[in-house]
C-alpha positions as CSV (number, residue, x, y, z in Angstrom):
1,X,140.6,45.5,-51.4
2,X,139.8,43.7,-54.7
3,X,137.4,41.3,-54.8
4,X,138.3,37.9,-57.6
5,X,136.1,37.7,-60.5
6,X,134.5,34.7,-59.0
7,X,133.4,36.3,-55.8
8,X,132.3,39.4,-57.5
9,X,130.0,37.5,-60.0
10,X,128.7,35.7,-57.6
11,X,128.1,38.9,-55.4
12,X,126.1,40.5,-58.6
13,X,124.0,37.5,-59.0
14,X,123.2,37.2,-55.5
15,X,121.9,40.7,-55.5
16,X,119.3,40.4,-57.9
17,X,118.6,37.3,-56.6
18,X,117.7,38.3,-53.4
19,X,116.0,41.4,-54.3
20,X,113.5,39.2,-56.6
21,X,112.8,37.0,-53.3
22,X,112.6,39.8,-50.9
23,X,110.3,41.3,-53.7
24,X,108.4,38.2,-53.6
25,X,108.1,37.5,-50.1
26,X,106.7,40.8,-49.6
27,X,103.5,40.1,-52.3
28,X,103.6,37.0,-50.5
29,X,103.2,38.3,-46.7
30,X,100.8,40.8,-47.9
31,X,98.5,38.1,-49.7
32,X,99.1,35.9,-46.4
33,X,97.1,38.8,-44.3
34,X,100.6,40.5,-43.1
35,X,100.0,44.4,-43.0
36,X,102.2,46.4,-45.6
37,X,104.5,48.9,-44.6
38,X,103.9,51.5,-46.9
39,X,107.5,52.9,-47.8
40,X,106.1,54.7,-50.8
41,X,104.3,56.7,-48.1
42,X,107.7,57.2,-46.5
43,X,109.8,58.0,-49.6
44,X,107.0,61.0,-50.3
45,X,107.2,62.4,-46.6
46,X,110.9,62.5,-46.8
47,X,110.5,64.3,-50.7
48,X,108.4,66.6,-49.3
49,X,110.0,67.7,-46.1
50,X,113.6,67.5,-47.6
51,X,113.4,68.4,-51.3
52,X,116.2,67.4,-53.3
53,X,118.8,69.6,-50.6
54,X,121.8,68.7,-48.6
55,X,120.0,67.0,-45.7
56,X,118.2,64.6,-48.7
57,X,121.4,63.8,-50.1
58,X,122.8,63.1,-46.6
59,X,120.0,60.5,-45.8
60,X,120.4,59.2,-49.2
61,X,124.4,58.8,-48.0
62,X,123.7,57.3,-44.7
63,X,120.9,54.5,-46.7
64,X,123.7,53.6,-49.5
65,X,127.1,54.2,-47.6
66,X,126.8,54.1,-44.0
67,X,123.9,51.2,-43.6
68,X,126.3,48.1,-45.2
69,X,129.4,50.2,-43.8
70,X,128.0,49.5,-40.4
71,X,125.4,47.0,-40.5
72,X,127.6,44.7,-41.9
73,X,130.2,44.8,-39.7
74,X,128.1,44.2,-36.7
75,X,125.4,42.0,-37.9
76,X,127.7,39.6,-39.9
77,X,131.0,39.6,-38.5
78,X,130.4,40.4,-34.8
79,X,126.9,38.7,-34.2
80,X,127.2,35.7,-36.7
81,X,130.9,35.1,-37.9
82,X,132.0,35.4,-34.5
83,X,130.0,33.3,-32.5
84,X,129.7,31.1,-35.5
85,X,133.5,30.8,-35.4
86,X,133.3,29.7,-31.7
87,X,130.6,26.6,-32.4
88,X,132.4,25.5,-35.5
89,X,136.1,26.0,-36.4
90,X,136.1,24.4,-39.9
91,X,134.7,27.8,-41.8
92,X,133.9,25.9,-45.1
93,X,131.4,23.6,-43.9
94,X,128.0,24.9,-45.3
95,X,125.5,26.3,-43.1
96,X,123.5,23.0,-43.5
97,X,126.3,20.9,-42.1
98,X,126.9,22.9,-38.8
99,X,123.5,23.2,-37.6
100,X,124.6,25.6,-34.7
101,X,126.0,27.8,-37.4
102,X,122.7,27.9,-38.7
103,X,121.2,29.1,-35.4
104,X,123.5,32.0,-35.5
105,X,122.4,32.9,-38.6
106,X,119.0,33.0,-37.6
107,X,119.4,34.7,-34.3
108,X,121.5,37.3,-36.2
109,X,119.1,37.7,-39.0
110,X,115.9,38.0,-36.5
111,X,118.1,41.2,-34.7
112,X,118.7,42.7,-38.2
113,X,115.1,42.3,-38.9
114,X,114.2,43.8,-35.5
115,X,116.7,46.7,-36.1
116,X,115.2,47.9,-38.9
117,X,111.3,47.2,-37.4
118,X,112.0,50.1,-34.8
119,X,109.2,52.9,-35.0
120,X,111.9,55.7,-35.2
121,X,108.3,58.6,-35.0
122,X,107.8,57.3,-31.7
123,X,111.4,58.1,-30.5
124,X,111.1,61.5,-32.3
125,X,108.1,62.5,-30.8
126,X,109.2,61.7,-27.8
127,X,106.6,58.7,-26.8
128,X,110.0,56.0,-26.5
129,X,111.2,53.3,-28.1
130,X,108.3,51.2,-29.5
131,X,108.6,48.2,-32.1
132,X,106.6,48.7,-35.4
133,X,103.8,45.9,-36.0
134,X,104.8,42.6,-37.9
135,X,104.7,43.3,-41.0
136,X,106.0,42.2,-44.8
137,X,109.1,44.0,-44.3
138,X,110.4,42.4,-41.2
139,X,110.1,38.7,-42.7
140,X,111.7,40.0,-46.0
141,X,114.6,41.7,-44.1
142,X,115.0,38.4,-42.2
143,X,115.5,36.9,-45.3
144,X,118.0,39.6,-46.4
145,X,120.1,39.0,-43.3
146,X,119.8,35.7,-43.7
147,X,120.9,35.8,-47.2
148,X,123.8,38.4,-46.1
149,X,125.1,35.7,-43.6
150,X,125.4,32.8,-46.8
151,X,127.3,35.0,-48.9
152,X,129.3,36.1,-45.9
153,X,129.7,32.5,-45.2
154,X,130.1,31.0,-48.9
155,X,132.9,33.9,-49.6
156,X,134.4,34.6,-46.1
157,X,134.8,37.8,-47.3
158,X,132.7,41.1,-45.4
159,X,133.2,43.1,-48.7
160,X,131.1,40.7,-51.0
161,X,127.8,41.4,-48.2
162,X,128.4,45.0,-47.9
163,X,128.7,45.5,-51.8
164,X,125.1,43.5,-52.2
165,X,123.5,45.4,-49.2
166,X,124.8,48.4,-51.1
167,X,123.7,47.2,-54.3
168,X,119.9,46.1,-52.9
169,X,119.3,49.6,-51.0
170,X,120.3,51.1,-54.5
171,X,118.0,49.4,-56.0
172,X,115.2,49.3,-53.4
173,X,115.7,53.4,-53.5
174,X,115.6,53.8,-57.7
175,X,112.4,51.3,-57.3
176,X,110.8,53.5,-54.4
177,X,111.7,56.5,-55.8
178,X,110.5,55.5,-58.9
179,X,107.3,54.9,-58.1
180,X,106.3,57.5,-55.9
């Protein structure tokens, strides 16, 4: 499907937009007393114990590919556009004007925070499922999913989100990456 110049711009924009806030938010939470989560730390493990082999690449695939191939789909279209759908017919009322919309959003944008805050060592190890400590990354990937649910919103189109959640974990990755 090809996106219009318009969309697509905006899309591009957006991206970098977001990525300077999340950037931001995170120096922010961290000056505020919010613990870091160290992906640095994370980004070296994974080096180390994959090297640059096919089970790297494929982790690399599943960040870039599969994460806005699937995320969005669930988190935009099934938990916000849906039920936002239900609360407010008229889809080009702003967030701002359909104050249950906005809800949605948030509700949606606090489970793709949560998603991503799951200690996946402690499900490897075999001690169960266990929720990581508050940290900056779960209040800048609420913002993210937040931000996600706007464009989604301002373009009605699920392509524009998955092509910025593409662009920011491309970006995030070449940062972390990087810098490690």
């Amino acid at each position: 499907m090809k996106l219009p110049e318009s969309k697509l711009k905006l899309t591009l924009v957006f991206t970098v937009v977001v990525l300077v806030v999340a950037i931001g938010l995170c120096k922010l939470c961290q000056w505020c007393g919010l613990p870091e989560q160290n992906q640095i730390q994370t980004v070296r493990a994974l080096k180390e114990m994959l090297g640059w082999n096919r089970e790297f690449l494929n982790a690399l695939a599943q960040v870039l590919i599969m994460a806005p191939l699937m995320e969005e789909p669930l988190f935009r279209s099934l938990l916000f556009r849906l039920p936002a759908r239900l609360v407010c017919k008229d889809e080009s009322r702003s967030m701002i004007d359909a104050p249950w919309v906005l809800v949605i959003a948030i509700v949606s944008s606090v489970l793709f925070s949560m998603a991503h805050n799951i200690d996946m060592a402690s499900i490897a190890a075999g001690r169960g499922f266990a929720m990581l400590p508050l940290s900056d990354a779960f209040v800048s990937l609420f913002v993210l999913g937040f931000s996600w649910c706007w464009l989604y919103r301002r373009t009605r189109s699920i392509w524009c989100s998955m092509l910025s959640h593409f662009l920011f974990n491309l970006i995030n990755l070449i940062l972390l990456f990087s810098f490690s």
